[in-house]
VODREN-569023 format. One line per 4 residues: their letters; for each residue x, y, z of N, C-alpha, C. Coordinates in nm, 4 decimals, m for minus. Example, Ala and Ser with C-alpha at 12.3 -4.5 7.8 and 13.67 -1.06 7.14 Angstrom:
<recs>
AS = 1.3190 m0.5690 0.7800 1.2300 m0.4500 0.7800 1.3200 m0.3300 0.7800  1.2850 m0.2250 0.7080 1.3670 m0.1060 0.7140 1.2900 0.0030 0.7870
</recs>
This chain:
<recs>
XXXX = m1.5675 2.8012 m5.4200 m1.6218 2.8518 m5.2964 m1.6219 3.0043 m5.3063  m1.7061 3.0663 m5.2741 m1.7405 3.2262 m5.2539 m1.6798 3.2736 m5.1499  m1.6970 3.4094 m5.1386 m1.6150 3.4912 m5.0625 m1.7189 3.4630 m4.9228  m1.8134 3.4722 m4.9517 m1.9246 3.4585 m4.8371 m1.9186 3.3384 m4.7542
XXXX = m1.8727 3.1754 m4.7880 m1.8776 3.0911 m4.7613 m1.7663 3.0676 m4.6683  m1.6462 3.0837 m4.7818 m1.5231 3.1166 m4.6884 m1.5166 3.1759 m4.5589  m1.5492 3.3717 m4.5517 m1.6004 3.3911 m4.4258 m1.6597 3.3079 m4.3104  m1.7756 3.2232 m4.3683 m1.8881 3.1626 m4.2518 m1.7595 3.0452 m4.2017
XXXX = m1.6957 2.9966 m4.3039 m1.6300 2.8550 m4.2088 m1.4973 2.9335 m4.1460  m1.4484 3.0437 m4.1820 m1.3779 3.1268 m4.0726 m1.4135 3.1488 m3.9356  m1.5216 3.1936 m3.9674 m1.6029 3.2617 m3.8640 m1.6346 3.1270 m3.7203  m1.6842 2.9886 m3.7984 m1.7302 2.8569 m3.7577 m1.5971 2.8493 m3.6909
XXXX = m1.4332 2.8179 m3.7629 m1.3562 2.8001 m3.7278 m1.2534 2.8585 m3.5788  m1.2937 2.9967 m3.6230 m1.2533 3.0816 m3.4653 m1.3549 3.0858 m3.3391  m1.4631 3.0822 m3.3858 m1.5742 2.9846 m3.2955 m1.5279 2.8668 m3.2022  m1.4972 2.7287 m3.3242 m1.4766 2.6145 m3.2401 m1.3353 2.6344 m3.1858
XXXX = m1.2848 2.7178 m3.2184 m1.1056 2.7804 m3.1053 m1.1471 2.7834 m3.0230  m1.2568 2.8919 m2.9899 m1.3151 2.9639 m2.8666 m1.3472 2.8162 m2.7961  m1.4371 2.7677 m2.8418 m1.4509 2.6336 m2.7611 m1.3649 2.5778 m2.7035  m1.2868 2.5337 m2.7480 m1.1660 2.4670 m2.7050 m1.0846 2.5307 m2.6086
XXXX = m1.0395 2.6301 m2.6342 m0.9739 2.7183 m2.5155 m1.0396 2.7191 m2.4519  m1.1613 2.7791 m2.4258 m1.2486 2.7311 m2.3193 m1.2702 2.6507 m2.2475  m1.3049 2.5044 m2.2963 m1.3042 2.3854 m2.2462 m1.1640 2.3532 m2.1817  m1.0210 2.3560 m2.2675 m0.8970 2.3913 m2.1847 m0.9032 2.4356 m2.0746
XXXX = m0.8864 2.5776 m2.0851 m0.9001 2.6338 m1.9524 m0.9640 2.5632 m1.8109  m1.1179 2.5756 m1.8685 m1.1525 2.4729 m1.7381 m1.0892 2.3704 m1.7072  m1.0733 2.2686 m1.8037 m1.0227 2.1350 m1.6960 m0.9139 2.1654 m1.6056  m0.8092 2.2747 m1.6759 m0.7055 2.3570 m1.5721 m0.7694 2.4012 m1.4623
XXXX = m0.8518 2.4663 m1.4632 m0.8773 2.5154 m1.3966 m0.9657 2.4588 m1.2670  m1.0014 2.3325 m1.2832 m1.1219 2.2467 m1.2305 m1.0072 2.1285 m1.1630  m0.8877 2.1073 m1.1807 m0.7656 2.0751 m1.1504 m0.7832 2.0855 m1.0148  m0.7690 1.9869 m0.9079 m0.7308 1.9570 m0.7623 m0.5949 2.0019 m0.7510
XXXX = m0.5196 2.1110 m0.6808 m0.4317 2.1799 m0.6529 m0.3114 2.0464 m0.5964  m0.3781 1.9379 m0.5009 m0.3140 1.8380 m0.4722 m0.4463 1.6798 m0.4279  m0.3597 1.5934 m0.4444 m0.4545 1.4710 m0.4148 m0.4625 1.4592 m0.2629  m0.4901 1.4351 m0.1864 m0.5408 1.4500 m0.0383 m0.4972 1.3210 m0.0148
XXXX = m0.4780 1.2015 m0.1471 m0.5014 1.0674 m0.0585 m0.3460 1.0444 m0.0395  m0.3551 0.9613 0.0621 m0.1661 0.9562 0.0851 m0.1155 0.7947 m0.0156  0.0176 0.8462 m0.0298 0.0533 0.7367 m0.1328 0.1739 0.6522 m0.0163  0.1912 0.6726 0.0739 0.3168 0.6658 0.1023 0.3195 0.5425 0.2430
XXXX = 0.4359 0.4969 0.3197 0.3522 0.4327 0.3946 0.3202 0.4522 0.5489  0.3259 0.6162 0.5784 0.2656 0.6419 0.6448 0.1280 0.6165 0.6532  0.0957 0.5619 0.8010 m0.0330 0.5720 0.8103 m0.0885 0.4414 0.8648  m0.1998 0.4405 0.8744 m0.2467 0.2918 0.9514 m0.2819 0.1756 0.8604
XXXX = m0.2459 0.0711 0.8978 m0.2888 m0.0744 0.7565 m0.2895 m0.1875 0.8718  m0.3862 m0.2422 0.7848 m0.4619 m0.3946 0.8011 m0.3553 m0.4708 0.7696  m0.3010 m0.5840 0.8064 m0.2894 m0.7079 0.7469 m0.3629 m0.7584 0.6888  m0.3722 m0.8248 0.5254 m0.4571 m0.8590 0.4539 m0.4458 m1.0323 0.4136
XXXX = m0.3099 m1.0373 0.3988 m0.2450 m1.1719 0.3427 m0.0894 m1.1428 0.3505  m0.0572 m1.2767 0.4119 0.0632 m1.3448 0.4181 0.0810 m1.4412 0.3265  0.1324 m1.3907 0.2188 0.1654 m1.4988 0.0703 0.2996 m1.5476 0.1148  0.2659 m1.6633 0.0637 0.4227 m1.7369 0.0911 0.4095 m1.8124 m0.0466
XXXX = 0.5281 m1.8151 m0.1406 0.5369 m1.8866 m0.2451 0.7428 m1.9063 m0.2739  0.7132 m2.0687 m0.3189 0.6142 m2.1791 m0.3414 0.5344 m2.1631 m0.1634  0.4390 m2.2681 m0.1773 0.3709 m2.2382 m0.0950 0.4824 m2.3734 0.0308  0.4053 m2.3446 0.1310 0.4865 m2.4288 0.2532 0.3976 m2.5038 0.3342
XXXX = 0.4237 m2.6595 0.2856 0.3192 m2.7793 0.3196 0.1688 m2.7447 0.2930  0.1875 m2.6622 0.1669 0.0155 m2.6278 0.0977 m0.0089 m2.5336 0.1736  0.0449 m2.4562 0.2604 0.0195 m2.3183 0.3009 0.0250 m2.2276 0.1889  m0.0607 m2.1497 0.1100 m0.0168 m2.0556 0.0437 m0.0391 m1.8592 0.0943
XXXX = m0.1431 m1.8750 0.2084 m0.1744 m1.7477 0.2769 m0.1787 m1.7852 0.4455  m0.0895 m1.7549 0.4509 m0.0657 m1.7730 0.6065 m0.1808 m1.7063 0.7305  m0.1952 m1.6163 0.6693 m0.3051 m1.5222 0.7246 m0.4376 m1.5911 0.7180  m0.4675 m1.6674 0.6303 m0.5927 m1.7363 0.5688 m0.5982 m1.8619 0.7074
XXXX = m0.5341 m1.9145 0.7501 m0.5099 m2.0115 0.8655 m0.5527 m1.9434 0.9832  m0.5647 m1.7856 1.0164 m0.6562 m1.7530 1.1302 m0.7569 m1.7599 1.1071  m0.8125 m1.7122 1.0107 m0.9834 m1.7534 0.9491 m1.0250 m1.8977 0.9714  m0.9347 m1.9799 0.9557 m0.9964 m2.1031 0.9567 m1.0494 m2.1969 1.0878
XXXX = m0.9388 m2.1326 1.1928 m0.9574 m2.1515 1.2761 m1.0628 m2.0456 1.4247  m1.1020 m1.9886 1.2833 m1.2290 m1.8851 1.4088 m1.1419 m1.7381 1.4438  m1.0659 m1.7177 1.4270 m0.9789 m1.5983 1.5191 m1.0161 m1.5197 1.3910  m1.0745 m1.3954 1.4640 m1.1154 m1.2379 1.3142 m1.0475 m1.1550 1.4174
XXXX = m0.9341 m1.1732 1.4617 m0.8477 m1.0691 1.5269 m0.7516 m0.9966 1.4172  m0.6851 m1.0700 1.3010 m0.6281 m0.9711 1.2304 m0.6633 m0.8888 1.1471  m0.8572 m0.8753 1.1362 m0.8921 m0.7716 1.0960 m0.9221 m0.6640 1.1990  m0.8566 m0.6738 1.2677 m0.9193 m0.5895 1.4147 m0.7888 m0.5110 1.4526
XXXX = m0.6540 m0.5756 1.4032 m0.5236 m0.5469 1.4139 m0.4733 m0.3971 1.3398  m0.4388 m0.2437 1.3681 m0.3685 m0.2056 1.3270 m0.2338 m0.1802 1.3305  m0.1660 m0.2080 1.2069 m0.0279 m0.1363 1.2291 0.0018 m0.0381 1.2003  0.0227 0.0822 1.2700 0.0493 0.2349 1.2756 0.2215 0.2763 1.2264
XXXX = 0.2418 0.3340 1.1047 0.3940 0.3798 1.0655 0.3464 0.5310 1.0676  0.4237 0.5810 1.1858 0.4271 0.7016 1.2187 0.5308 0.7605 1.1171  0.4662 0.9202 1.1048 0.5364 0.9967 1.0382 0.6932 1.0315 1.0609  0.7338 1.0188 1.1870 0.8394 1.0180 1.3026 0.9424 0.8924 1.2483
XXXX = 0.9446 0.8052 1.1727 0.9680 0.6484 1.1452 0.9207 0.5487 1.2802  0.8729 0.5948 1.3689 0.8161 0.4683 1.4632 0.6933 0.3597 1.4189  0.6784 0.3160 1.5004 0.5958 0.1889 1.4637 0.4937 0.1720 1.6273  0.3632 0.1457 1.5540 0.2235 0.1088 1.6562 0.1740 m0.0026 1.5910
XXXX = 0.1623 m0.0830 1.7252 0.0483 m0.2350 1.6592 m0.0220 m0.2073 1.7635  m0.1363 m0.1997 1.7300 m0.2399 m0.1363 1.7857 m0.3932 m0.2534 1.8172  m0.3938 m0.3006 1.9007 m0.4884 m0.4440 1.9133 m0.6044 m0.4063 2.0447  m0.7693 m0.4731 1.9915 m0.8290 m0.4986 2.1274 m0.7276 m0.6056 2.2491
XXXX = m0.7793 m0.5316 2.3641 m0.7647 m0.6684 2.4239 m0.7612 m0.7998 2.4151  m0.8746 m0.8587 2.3503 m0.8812 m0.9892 2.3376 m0.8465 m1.0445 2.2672  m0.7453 m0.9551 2.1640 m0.6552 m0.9830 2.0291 m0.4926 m0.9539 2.0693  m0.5176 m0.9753 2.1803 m0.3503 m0.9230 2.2304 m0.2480 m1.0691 2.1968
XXXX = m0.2767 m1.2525 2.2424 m0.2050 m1.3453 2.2029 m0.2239 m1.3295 1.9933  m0.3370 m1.2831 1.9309 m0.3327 m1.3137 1.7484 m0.2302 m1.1758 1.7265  m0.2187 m1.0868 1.8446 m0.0992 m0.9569 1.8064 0.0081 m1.0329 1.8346  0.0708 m1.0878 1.9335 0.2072 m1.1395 1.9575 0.2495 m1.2323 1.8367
XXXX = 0.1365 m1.3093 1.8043 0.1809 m1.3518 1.7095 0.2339 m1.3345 1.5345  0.1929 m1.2345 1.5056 0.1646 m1.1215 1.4523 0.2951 m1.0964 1.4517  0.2866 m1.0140 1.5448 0.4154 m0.9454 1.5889 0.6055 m1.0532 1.5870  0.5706 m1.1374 1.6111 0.6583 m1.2379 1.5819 0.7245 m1.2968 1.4418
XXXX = 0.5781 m1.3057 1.3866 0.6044 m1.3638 1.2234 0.6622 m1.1921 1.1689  0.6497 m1.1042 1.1827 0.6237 m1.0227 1.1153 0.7995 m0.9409 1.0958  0.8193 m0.9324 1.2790 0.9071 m0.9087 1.3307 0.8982 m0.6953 1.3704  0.7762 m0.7061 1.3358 0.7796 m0.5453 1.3932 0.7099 m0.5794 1.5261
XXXX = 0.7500 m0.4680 1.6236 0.6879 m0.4652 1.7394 0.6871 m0.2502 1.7852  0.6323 m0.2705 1.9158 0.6160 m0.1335 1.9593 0.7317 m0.0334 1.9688  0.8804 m0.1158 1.9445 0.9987 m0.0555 1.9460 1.0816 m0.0306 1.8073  0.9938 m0.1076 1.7400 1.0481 m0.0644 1.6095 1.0102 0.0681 1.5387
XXXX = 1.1566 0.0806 1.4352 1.1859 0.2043 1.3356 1.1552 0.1400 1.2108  1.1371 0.2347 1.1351 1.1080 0.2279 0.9929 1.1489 0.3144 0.8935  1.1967 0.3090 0.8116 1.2638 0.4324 0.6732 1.2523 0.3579 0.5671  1.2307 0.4526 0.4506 1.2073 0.4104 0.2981 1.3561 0.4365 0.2772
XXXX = 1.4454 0.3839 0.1771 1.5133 0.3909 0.1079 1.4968 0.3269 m0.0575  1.4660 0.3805 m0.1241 1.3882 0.3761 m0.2337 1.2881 0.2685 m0.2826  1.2714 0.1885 m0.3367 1.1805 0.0938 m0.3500 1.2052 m0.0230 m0.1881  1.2712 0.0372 m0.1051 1.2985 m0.0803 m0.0012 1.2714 m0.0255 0.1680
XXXX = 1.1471 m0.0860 0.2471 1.1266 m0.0086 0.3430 1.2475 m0.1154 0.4875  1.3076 m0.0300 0.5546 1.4262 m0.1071 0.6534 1.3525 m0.0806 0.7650  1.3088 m0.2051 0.8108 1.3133 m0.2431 0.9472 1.3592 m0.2337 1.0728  1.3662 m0.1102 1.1997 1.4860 m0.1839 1.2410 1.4372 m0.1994 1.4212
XXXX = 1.4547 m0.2815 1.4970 1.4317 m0.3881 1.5953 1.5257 m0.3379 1.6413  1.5428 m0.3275 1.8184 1.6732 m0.3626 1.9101 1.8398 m0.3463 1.8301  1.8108 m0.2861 1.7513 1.9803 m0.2784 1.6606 1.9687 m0.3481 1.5436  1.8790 m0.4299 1.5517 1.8784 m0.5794 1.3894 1.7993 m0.4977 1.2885
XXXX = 1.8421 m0.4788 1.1846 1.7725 m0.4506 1.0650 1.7522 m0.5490 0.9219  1.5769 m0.5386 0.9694 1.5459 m0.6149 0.8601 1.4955 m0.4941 0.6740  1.5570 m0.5833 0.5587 1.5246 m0.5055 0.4390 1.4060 m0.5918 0.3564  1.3109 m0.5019 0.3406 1.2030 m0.5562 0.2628 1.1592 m0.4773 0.1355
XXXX = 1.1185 m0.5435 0.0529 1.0843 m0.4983 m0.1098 0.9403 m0.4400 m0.0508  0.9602 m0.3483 m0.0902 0.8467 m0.2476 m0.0487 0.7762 m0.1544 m0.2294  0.6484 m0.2416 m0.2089 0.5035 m0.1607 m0.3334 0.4517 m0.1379 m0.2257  0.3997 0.0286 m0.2692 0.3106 0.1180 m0.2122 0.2063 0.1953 m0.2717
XXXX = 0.0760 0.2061 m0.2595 0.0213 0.2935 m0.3586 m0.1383 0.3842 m0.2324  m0.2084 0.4447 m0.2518 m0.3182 0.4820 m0.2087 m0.4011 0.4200 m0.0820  m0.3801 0.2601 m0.1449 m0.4827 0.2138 m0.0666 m0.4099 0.0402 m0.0505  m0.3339 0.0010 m0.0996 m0.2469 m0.0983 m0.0618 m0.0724 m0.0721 m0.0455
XXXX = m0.0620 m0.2213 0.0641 0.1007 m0.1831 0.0439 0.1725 m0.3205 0.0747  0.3032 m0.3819 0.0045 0.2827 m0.4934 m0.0046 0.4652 m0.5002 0.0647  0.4853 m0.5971 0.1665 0.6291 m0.5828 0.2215 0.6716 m0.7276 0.1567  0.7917 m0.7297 0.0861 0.8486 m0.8830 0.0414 0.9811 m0.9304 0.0756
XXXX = 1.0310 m1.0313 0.1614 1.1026 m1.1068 0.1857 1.1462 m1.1863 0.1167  1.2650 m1.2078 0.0401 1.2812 m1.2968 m0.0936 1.4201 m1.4133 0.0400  1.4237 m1.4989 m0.0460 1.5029 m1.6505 m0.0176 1.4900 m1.6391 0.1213  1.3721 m1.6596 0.2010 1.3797 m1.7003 0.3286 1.3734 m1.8874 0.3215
XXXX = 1.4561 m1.9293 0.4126 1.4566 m2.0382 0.4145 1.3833 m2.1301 0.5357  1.2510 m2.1697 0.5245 1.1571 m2.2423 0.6348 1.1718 m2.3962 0.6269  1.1292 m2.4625 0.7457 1.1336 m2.5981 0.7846 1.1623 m2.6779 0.6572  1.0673 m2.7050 0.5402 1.0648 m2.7652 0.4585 1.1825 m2.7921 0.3430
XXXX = 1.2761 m2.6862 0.4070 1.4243 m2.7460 0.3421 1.4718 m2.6028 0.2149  1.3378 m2.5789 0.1331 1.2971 m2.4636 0.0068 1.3240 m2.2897 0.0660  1.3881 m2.2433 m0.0034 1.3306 m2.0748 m0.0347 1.2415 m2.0389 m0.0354  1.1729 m1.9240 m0.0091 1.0316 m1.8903 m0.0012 1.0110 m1.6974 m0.0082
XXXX = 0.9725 m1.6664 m0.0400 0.9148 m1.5390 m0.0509 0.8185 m1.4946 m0.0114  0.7996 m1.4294 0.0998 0.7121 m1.4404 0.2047 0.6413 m1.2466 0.1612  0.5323 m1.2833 0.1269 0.5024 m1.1304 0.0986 0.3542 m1.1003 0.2453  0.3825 m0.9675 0.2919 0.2794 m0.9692 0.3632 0.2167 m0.8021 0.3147
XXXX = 0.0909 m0.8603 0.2757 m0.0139 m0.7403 0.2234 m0.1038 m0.6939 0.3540  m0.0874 m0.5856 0.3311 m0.1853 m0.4875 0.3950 m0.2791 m0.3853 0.2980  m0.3550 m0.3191 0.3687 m0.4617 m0.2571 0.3413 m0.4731 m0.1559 0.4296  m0.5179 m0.0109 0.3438 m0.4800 0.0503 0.4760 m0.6231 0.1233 0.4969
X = m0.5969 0.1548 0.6152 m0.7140 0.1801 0.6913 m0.8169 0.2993 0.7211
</recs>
């Protein structure tokens, strides 16, 4: 190789640097300072599904049993976790008996508190505190009840998904 050749792929070489630092820079620089979307579970959510497994007398989505029977009130349902730890269930009128009920299975109501303690969000009612396995992310959030014991004699794990709003 010549002295001349050498030069040119020098020359090529501190070139494609330049590129690169360049291109670096920008994506730094083109970088969202912060994500806007909330991860956490503040904020308003849908009820989506009530999983229950094993399932209970072939129930496997509890939630799926208002659909069947005509009621589109628990898409109409929000539940509000204030920044404060309070709690809003938030219903039309004419969804006020598919809220009580709701509100029953669920066991949150307009007086309830709420706090994360690490993967586990606590419940707490009139003095009673309930602990639930709590996944959270952007746009879902999933509360889980492990060895609850219903009519059918079995354990059950009662997960209730939301969606948030």
């Amino acid at each position: 190789m010549n002295m001349k050749n050498f030069k040119y792929l020098q020359s090529i070489a501190r070139a494609s640097s330049l590129v690169l630092l360049f291109l670096l820079v920008s994506l730094v620089a083109c970088k969202k300072d912060s994500d806007p979307s909330p991860t956490g579970v503040a904020g308003s959510w849908q009820i989506t599904a009530i999983n229950i497994v094993p399932a209970f007398f072939g129930i496997s989505d509890y939630l799926a049993t208002f659909t069947l029977t005509g009621d589109t009130c628990p898409s109409q349902i929000a539940f509000v976790f204030n920044e404060n730890g309070s709690v809003e269930i938030n219903a039309p009128a004419s969804c006020t008996d598919t809220r009580d009920e709701l509100i029953e299975l669920i066991g949150i109501n307009n007086s309830t508190t709420w706090e994360v303690d690490g993967e586990t969000l606590i419940l707490t009612t009139g003095g009673a505190s309930m602990e639930l396995d709590l996944t959270v992310n952007a746009s879902t959030m999933n509360l889980a009840a492990t060895e609850i014991p219903l009519q059918d004699g079995a354990n059950h794990t009662i997960t209730f998904v939301f969606k948030r709003m």
